[in-house]
N, C-alpha and C positions, 0 to 999 in steps of 0.2 A: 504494500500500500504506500505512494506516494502521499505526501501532506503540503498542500498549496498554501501559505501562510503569508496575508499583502496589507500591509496597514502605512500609508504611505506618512502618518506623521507619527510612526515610530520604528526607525529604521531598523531595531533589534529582530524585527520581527516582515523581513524582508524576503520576499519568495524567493524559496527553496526545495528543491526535488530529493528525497534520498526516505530510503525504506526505515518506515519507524521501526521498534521492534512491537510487537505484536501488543503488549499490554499498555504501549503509550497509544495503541490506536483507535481505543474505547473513546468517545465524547467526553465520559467525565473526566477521563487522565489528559484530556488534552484541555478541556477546561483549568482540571487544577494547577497542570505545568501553565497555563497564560494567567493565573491570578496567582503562579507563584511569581514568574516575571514577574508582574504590576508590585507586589510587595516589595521586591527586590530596591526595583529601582525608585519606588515612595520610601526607602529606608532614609529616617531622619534621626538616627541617634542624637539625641544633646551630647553627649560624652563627646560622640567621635566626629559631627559634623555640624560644629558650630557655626555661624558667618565668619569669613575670615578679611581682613586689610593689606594690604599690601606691607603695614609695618608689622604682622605676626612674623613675616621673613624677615629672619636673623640680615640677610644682606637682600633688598628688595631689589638692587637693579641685577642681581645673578642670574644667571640663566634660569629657567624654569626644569630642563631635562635636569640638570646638573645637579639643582638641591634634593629634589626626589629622589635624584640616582642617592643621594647621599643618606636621606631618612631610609633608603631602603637595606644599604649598606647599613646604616646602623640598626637595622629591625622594626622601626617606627615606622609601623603601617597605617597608626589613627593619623599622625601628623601627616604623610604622603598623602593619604587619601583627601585630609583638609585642605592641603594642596591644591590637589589636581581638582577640587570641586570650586576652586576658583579662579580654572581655566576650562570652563564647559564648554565643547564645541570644536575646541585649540586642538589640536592634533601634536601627540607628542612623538618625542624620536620611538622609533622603533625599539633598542635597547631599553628606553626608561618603559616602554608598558612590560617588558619584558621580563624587567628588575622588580617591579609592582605585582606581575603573574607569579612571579616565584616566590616571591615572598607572600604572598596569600596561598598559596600553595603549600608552604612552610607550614603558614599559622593551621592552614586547614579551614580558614576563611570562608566559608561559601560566600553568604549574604555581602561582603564587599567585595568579591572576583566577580558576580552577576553584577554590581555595580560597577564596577569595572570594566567589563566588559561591552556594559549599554553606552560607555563613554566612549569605547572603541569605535564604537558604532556609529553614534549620535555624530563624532568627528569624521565620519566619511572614512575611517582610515583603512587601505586596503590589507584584508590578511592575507599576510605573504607565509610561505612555509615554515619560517622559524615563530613568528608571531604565532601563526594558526596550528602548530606543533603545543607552543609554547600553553595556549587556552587549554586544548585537549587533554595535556598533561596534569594540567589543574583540576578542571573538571571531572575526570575520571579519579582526580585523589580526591576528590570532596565529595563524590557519587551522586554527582550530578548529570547522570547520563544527557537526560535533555539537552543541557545545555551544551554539551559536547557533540551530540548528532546535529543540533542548528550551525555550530562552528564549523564541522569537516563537510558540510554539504554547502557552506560559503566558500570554500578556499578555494582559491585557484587552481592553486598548487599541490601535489599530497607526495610525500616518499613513503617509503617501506615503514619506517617511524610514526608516522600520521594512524598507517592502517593497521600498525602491531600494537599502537595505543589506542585504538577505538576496539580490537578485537578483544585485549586483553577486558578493557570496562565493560563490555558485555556481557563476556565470559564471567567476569566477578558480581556483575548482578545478577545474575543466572540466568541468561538470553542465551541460554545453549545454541538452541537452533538459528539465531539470528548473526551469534559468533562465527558458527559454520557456515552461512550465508554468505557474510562479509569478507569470509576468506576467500571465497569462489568470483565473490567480484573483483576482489581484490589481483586474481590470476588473469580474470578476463581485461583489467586495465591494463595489465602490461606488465605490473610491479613483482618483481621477484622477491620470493617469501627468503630473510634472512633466517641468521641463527636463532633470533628471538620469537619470531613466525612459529615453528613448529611446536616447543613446548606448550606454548599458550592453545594450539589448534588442537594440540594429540589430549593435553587437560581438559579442554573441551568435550572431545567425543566422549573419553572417559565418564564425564560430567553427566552426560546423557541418560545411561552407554549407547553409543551405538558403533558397534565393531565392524559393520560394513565400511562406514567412510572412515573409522580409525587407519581400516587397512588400506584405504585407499592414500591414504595422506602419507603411510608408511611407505607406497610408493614413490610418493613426492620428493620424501625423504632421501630415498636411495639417488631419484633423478635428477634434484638438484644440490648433489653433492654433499650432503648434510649427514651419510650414513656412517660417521669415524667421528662424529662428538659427540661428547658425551654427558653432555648437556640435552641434547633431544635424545637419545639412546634414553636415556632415565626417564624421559619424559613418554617412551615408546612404552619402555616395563609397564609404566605407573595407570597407560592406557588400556594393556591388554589387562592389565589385574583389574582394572576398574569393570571390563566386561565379563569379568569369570573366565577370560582364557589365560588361566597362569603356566599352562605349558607354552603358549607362544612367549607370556615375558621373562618364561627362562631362558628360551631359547637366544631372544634378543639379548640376556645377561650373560648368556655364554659366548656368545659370539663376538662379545664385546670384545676392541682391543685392547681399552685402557677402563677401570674400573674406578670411580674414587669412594667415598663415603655414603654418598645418594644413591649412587646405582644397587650398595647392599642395604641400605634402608625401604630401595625402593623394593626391590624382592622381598626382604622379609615379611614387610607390611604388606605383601600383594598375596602373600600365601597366608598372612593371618587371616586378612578378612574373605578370603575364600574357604575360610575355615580350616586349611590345610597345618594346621598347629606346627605339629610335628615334623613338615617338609622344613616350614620357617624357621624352626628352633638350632633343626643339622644345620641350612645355610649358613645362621649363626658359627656355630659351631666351627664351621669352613673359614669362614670369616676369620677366626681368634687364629686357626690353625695358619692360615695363611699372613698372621701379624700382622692385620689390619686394622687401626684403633677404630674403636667402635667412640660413638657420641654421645651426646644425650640423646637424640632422636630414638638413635640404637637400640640405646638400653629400656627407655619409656616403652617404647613396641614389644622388643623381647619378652622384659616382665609381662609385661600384658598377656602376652603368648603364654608365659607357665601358667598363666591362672587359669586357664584351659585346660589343664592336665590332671588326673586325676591324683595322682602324685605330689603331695606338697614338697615331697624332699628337694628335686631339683631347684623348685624357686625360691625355696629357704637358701642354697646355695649361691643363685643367681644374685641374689639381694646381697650376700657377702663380696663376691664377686665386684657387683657395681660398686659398692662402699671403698673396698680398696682402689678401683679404679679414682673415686674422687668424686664420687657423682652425686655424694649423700648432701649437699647442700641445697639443691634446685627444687623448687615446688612441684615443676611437673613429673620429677622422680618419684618425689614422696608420691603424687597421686594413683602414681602404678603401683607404685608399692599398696598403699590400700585399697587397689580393685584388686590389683592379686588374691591378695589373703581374702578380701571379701567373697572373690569369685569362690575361696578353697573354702569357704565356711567359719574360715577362724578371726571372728570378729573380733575378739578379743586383742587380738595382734592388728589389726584394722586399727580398730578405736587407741591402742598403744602410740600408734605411729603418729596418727592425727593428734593425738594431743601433746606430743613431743616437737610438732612443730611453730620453728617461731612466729609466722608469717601463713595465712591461709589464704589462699581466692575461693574463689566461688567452685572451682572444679572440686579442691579440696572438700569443702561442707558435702557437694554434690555427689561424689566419691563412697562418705559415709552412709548417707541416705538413702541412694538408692542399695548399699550393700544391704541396711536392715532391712530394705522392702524385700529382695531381692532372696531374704534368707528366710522368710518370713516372720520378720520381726516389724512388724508395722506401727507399733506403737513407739517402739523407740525411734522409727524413721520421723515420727512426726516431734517428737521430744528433739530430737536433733535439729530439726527443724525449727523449734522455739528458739533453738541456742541461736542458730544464726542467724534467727531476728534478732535475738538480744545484742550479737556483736555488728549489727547493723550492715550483713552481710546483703548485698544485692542476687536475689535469685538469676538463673537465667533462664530456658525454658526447658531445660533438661533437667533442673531443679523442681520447678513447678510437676511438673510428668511428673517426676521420680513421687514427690510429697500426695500428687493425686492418686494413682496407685494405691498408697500406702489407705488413703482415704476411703478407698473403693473397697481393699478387703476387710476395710473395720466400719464400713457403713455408713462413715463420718460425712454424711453430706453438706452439716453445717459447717466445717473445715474447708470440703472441697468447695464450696459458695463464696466463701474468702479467697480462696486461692484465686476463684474465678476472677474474682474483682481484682485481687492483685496483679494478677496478670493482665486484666485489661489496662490498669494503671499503666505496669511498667511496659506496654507495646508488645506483649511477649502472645495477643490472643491469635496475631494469622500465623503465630508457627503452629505446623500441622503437628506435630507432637502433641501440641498442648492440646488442641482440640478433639484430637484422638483419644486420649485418657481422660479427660472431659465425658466422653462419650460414653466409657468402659463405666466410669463410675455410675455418672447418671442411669444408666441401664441396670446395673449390677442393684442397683438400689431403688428398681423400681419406677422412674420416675423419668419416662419413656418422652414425655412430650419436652422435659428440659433437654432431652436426648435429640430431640428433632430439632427445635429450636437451635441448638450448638451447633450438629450438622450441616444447615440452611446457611448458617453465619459463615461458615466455615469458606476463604476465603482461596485457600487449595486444597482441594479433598485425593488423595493417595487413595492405594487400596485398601489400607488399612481403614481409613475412613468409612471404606463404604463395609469392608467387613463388619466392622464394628456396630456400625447400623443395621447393618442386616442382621447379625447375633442379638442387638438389640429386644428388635422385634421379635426374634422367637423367642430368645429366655422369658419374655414377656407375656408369649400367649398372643404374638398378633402375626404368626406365618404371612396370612394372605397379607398381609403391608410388609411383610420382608421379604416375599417373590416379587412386588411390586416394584420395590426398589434394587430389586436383582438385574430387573430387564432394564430400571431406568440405566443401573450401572452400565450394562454391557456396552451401554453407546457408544460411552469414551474410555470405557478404563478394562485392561485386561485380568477378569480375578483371579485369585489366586488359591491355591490348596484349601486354604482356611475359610474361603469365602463360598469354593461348593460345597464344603464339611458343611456350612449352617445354611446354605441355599435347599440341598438336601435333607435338613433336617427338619425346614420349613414343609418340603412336598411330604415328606413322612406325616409329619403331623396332620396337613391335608389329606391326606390318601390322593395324592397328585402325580398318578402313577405318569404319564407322559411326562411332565412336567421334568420331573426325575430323571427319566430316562433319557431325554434330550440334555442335563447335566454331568448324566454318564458320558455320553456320547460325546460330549463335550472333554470332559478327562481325557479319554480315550485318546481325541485330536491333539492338545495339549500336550500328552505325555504326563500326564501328572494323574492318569489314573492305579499305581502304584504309589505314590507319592504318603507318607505317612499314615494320618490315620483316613484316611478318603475312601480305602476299598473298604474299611469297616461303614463308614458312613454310607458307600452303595448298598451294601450288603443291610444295612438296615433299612434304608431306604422302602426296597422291596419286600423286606418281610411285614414293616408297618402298613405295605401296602396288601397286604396277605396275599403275596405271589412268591408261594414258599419255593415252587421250581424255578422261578427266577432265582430267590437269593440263592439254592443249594447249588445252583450251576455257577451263581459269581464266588460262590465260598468253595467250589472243588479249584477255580479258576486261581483264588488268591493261595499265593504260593509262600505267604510269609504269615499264614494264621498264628495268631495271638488268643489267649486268655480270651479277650474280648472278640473275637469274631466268633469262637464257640458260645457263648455266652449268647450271643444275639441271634444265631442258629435257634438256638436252645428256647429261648422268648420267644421265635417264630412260631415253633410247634405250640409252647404254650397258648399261646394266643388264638389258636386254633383249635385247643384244644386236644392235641396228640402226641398223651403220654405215651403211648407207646414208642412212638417216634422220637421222644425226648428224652426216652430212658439210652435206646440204641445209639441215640447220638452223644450220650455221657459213655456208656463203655467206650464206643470209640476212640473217645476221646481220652480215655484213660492209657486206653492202645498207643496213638500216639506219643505218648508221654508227657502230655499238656496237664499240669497240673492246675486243681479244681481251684477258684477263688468264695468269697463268701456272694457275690453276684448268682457264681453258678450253682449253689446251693438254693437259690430264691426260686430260681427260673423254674429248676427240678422240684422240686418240692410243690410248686405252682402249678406244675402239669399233673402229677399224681392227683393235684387236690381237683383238678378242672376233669379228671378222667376216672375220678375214683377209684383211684389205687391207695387204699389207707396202708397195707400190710408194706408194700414199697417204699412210701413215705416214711413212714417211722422207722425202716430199718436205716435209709438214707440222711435223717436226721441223727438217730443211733450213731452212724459211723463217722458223723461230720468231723468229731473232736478225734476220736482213736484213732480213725484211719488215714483222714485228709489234714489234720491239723488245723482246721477252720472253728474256732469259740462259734458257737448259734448267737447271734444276738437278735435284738427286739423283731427284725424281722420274719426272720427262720423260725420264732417262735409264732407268730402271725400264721404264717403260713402252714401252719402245724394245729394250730384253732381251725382256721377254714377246712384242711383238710377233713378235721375229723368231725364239726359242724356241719358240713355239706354233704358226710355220709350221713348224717344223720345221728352221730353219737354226740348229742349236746351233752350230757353227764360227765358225758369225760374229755369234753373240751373244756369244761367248765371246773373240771379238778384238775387237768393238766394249768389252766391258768391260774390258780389255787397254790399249783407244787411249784411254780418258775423260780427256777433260783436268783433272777432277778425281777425288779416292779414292773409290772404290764404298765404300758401306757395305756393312750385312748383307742389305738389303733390295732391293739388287742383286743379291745372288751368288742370294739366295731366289727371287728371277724367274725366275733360268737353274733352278735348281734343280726348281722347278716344270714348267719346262722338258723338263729329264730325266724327271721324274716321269710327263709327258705318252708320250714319247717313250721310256721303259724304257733311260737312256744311265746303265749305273751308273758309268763310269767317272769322263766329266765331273761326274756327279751328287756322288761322295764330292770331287771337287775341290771342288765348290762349297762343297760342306758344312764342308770342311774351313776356307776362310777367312768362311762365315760363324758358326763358336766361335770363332774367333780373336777376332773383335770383339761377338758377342754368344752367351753360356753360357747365359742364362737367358731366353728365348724359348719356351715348350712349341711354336708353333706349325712351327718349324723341323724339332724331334726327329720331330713327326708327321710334318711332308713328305717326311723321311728315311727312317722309317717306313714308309712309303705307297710310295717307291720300291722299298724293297725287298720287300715284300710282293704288292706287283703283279709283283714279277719274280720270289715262290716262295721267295725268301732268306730262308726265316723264321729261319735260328740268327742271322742279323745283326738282324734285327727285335727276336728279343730279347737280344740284347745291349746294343740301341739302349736299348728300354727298363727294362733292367737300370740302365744309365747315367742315365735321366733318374730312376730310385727314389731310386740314390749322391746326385745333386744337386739331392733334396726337389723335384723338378717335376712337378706332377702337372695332367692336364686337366680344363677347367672341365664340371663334367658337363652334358649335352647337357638344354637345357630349349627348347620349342615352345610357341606361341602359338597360338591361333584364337579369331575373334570370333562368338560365338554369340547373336541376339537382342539385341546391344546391350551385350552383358557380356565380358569377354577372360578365355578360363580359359588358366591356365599349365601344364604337363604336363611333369618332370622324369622323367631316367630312372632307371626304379626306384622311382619313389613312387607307392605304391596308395594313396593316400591319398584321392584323388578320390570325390567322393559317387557318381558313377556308374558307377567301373572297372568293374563290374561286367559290365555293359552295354557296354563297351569291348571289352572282351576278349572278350564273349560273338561281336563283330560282326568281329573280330581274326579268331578263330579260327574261324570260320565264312569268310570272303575267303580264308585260308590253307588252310582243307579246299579250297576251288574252283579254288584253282592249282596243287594236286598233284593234282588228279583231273583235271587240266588238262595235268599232266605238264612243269610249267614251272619246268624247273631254274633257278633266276632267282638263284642265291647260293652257287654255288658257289664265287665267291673273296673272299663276304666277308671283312672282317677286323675281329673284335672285338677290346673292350680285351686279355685273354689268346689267348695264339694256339690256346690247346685249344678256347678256347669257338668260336674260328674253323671251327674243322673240324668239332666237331662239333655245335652248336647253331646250327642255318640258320635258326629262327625265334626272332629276339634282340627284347628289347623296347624298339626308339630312339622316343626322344621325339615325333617325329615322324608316327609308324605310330598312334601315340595320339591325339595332336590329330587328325587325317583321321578315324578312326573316330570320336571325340567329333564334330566336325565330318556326320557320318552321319547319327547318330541324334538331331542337334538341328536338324534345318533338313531342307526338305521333297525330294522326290522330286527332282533337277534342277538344283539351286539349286547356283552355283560354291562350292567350298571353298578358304580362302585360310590357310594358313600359314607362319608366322615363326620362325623358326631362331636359333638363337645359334652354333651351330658349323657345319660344312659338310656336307652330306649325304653320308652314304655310299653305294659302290656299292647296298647290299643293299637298304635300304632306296629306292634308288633307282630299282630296275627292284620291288621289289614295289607301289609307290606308280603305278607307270605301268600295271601288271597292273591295281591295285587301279579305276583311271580307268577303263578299258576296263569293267572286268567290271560296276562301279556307273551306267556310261554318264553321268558328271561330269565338267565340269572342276577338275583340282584344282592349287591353286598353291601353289608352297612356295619359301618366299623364307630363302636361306643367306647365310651370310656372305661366300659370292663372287658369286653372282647370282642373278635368279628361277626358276624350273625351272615350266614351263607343261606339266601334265599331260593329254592329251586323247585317247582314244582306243587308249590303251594308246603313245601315244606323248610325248616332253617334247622342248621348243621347243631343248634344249640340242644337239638333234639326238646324243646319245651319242659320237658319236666325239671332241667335243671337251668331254665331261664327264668333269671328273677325279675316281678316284674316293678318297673322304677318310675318315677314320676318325670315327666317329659317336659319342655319349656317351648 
């Protein structure tokens, strides 16, 4: 984009052609660069630009170049500047704006080199290449890019100098691609790239990365004779390591002819942060052998590298090593020294070192802090924290990160709300770190909309950003807005590992089987369907979607099964109800030599109790502690209640929870209770109920269960009374919302919202199946139970979320084709045999997956086999 800039009574701002960089070519950035002008040159300090007389000059009839050359010679910039502002218009020699440029360059001056510069101007003077060198130089030390692109797009004249300081200012504001722009034009004018050209172009790519034109400039390199210095050779290493290709910057370290100090800083550090520890550490090693002194740079890197190792000896060594070298005085020594030890755990030796120093910056305090977070000691991260308020330490925004973090895993959102301000105080809100943990906390703590609000603000969002938000939303329970914001991502940003781990974990929780399947397939392309934990995440994927021969074919497929990939096998079958299948896939597993964790003791114990195998269970409980080494705790004993309440032996669920060698909580008495519910026991039932308010009041899911006993057992004045109680203590149920994936898209279907572009159509196909089952004469709802007990008795066709999605489900997908929906609450009786009716009558399979298990409709029949389907209240 060129910028046409014509204001004829202010010559500062005099048409000029030349490609902004992309962020100045927004309207408001180019507004706020022309009212920074304006401020600039309206600057009326009292201090520094008083009126001045011809008698303020020591000798008034002196030249005018001569005495400025002289205030500038002596450092006196207010007095030059008082000077020259009482020759506006005058044109000075060449040299003295020269003498003025450099010495604001010096101070670091901005605000009087923009003045300065409009006096250049205002006097017609022409920039010639040393003058117009001389501005650029200034401006890119006071990072005033702007004003440097309006300089080099004036000049006449440009050499090699002109164009290695306008690439270098780029490259340091981080105009990557505009740096590598400028270089291409810079070939096409004619100009040959010197010594100084290449480091600044190959830092660049690096900067990116992009290793296509790295290599291509490496050619450069070679062609215009630049490949025997050693100055771009380092700058060549420090490129390929920037891209992940550290065997090409050995190879360039090998081939070197001449090596100094940079070229093995630059190796070592290009194999640390490729994570290659250990290649880096021998380098070293090569290094000492080959008596080549090492620096600080050196030794700062190295340590850092042992704290990578599992091994504290060697860096206990290293640390002696440096000391005798002489290195023990330097701040940024000591600060490796305390990530060292922080990384190895031994904080103690951390916290030693920092408090033994005379002098601390900010990395120092930062160093600490993040070690506590890091080890997790979070509370001392923030105690640490106080301290370097107290010493009046300025944070930076690796500081802020580090302290939020710490906030995030102790919940402290009243902390992290300070930090936020503080940070917006000290400039520190558009680095992307900060807004990233920003994120982590807020979400980790519930409080999803200060999480969107950050995000929106957020003024570069990385991939972590959009992870972040995406995990958001599902630890939170709102999948369908974190697919949402999956697809916004893909536009611009490529995700990563971590971001199909919770994109998938959103479709899981949907039952978004395509949805899924195009983020496998997406892996696949990638390559990063291997990649950590990702194939466990495929593999659960599908079994949430109860397409067990999907996942057993991606779990025969995954070649590096874990703990956790049996585990989620094991939950598949559960969920479907096939112990048998979950027993065979535990011997197997034992076969392989995968030992059992307390997860997989849940999953098993879950399927006996869902397939009624009590004699299984209890031996598999029996052998948890002798044979596997796994303690039963609160859950396993849960699951050992249900089992043996869901056979129907409440007595001795009820004395096994009597004999627990430690306190049942609520989520035990709620097993039996379910128990009852199965089983119409209201006595033990109100027992249960009764100690679990003792230990938890505010649970809706209990009031319902209680609810649901009585109701199946016709006690409707206790039902509502039940529910009278839960109005008294503000608890009310989460209204019932359903999933189904149509064509690629997941519509959501709330109960009671006609909001839908196609209810129409819904209801049209609703009530049309409901005329077919009374002419059918199939009393199928006689004991439902809606929210009000009137609406129970006498409105038998209620509208649950569910009955929606299946008909949406109908009229979007052809003749035949299986219907799969997703539940947030448990399905009720009513809904339950009309959806079974509804299978038969449509000749489909239809699934519908509750917050206790799948329900496989076929034929006018579900996999749940009814007798062991409990029935629930629906929203």
């Amino acid at each position: 984009m060129a910028v046409s800039v014509k204001t004829p009574s202010n010559p500062l701002l005099t048409t000029c052609f030349f490609p902004l960089p992309f962020k100045f070519q927004r309207p408001t950035i180019l507004k706020l660069y022309a009212n920074r002008i304006k401020s600039h040159i309206a600057l009326k300090n009292a201090k520094e630009l008083h009126a001045l007389t011809p008698n303020s000059i020591s000798n008034p009839t002196s030249d005018l170049n001569t005495e400025i050359s002289r205030l500038c010679l002596n450092g006196d910039l207010v007095q030059a500047l008082q000077l020259l502002n009482t020759s506006e218009k005058v044109a000075l020699e060449e040299d003295t704006y020269i003498a003025l440029i450099r010495l604001c360059e010096w101070r670091r001056a901005a605000p009087e080199g923009s003045q300065l510069y409009f006096h250049i101007s205002s006097s017609n003077t022409l920039l010639s290449l040393r003058l117009g060198n001389a501005l650029l130089s200034m401006f890119i030390r006071v990072h005033e890019l702007f004003f440097a692109w309006t300089v080099f797009g004036k000049m006449v004249e440009r050499d090699v100098f002109s164009w290695n300081i306008m690439l270098g200012g780029y490259a340091k504001a981080g105009f990557f691609e505009e740096a590598l722009n400028l270089y291409y034009r810079m070939l096409w004018a004619g100009v040959r790239p010197d010594l100084y050209t290449f480091p600044c172009v190959l830092r660049t790519c690096g900067g990116v990365p992009d290793l296509v034109r790295g290599k291509e400039i490496h050619a450069h390199v070679i062609r215009f004779g630049f490949w025997s210095e050693v100055d771009v050779l380092n700058a060549l290493i420090t490129m390929y390591a920037k891209c992940g290709y550290f065997d090409d910057a050995r190879k360039v370290f090998d081939d070197m002819p001449v090596r100094d100090c940079i070229s093995w800083n630059a190796m070592i550090s290009g194999y640390f942060e490729n994570g290659e520890h250990l290649e880096g550490l021998n380098l070293f090693l090569m290094m000492r052998d080959l008596s080549v002194e090492p620096d600080l740079m050196t030794m700062t890197s190295v340590i850092s590298g042992y704290g990578f190792l599992s091994d504290e000896k060697p860096g206990r060594e290293m640390h002696g090593y440096a000391i005798k070298k002489g290195f023990g005085v330097d701040i940024s020594f000591f600060n490796s020294l305390i990530q060292m030890y922080a990384n190895f755990g031994s904080l103690m030796e951390a916290e030693k070192l920092f408090l033994r120093m005379t002098s601390k910056d900010v990395v120092s305090w930062t160093a600490m802090i993040s070690g506590f977070e890091k080890n997790r000691s979070p509370e001392m991260a923030l105690y640490m924290f106080e301290q370097m308020k107290a010493e009046n330490a300025t944070p930076d925004e690796i500081t802020i990160a580090s302290v939020l973090s710490s906030c995030a895993s102790l919940g402290r959102v009243d902390v992290g709300i300070e930090l936020q301000e503080l940070a917006r105080k000290n400039g520190l809100m558009p680095y992307t770190i900060v807004g990233n943990t920003l994120l982590d906390m807020y979400s980790k703590s519930s409080c999803i909309d200060k999480a969107v609000e950050i995000f929106k603000l957020m003024p570069e969002k990385d991939v972590i950003s959009w992870s972040s938000i995406i995990s958001a939303f599902r630890i939170n329970h709102m999948s369908f807005e974190a697919l949402t914001f999956f697809r916004q991502m893909q536009v611009n940003i490529k995700p990563n590992s971590i971001t199909l781990i919770a994109a998938l974990s959103a479709c899981a929780a949907l039952g978004a089987l395509m949805c899924g399947k195009e983020i496998h397939a997406h892996a696949l392309r990638s390559e990063r369907g291997l990649q950590g934990f990702l194939p466990n995440a495929i593999l659960n994927h599908y079994v949430k979607c109860g397409k067990t021969e999907y996942a057993l074919t991606q779990f025969k497929l995954h070649e590096r099964k874990d703990v956790v990939s049996w585990n989620i096998m094991l939950s598949g079958y559960t969920g479907r109800g096939h112990g048998d299948l979950a027993i065979a896939l535990f011997c197997k597993m034992e076969e392989e030599g995968i030992r059992p964790d307390e997860v997989t003791f849940v999953a098993l114990l879950c399927a006996c109790s869902k397939s009624g195998m009590v004699s299984q269970g209890l031996n598999y409980f029996g052998s948890m502690s002798a044979k596997y080494g796994v303690t039963p705790n609160l859950r396993h004993y849960g699951c050992m209640v249900d089992l043996l309440g869901r056979a129907g032996h409440l007595e001795q669920a009820h004395n096994f929870i009597q004999d627990m060698p430690i306190k049942p909580d609520a989520a035990i008495w709620g097993a039996l209770l379910n128990a009852c519910r199965i089983h119409r026991n209201i006595e033990l039932g109100e027992l249960s109920a009764k100690f679990i308010f003792e230990q938890d009041s505010t649970s809706v899911g209990y009031y319902m269960l209680l609810c649901n006993l009585y109701a199946d057992s016709g006690l409707w004045d206790k039902v509502a009374k039940i529910r009278k109680l839960m109005k008294e203590r503000g608890l009310t149920v989460d209204p019932g919302c359903s999933w189904v994936e149509a064509k690629g898209t997941i519509h959501a279907f709330l109960s009671g919202d006609e909001s839908h572009p196609q209810m129409k159509e819904i209801n049209a196909v609703l009530t049309g199946l409901y005329d077919r089952i009374e002419i059918a004469s199939l009393d199928v709802l006689k004991n439902g139970f809606e929210d009000e007990i009137e609406a129970s008795k006498a409105d038998i066709f209620c509208g649950h979320s569910e009955r929606l999605a299946v008909a949406f489900g109908l009229i979007s997908s052809t003749p035949g084709t299986p219907i799969q929906v997703t539940k947030n609450l448990y399905m009720c009786k009513s809904c339950h045999h009309i959806v079974k009716w509804i299978s038969k009558i449509v000749r489909r399979d239809i699934t519908v997956r509750d917050t206790e298990q799948f329900h496989l409709f076929k034929d006018g029949r579900c996999s749940c086999g009814d007798e062991e389907y409990w029935g629930r209240n629906s929203g």
